[in-house]
N, C-alpha and C positions, 0 to 999 in steps of 0.2 A: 262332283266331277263325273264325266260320263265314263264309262266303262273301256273305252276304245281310246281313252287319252293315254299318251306316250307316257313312259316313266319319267323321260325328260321333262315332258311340261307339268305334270305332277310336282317333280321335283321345285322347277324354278315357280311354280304357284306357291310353294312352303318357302322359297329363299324370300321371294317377295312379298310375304309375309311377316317376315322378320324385322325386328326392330333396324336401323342401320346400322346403329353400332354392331349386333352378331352380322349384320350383312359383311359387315368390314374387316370382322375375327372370320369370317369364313373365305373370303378372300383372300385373306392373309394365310390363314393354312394351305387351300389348295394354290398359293405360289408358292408358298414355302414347296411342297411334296413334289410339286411339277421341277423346280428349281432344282433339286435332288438327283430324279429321272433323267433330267438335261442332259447331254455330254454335253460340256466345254470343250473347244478347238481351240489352238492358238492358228493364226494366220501364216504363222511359218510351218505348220504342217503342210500347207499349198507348195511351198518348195522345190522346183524341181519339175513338178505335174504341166506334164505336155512336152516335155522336155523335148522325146521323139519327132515332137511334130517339128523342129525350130533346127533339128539338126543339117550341119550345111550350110545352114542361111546364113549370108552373111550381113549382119545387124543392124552397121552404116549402111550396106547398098537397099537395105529392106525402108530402113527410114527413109533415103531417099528417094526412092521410088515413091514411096505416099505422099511425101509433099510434093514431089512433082505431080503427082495425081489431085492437089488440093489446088496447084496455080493452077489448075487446066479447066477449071469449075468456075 
């Protein structure tokens, strides 16, 4: 390998070397370790967010204003 090769491609020249099956145990660990790392959200943490902006509005006159905005097209 020349001298000036990144550690990355270094790297993925030895994974691609590997038989498939360690190809497959090695995939398997770094999702496993990435999988860890993760935060998990629930979608109900969205909740609420933007609340500010909607304040006022009132929700039937906002709907219809847009579909009168869709017969006009």
């Amino acid at each position: 390998m020349a001298q000036n090769t990144s550690s990355y491609e270094q790297l993925l020249q030895q994974i691609l070397e590997l038989e498939p099956e360690e190809q497959s145990r090695l995939v398997e660990a770094i999702t496993a370790k990435l999988d860890r790392k993760t935060a998990r959200h629930s979608i109900l943490e969205l909740r609420g967010l933007g609340k500010e902006v909607w304040a006022g509005i009132d929700a039937r006159g906002y709907v219809r204003q847009e579909r009168e905005g869709w017969e006009r097209r």
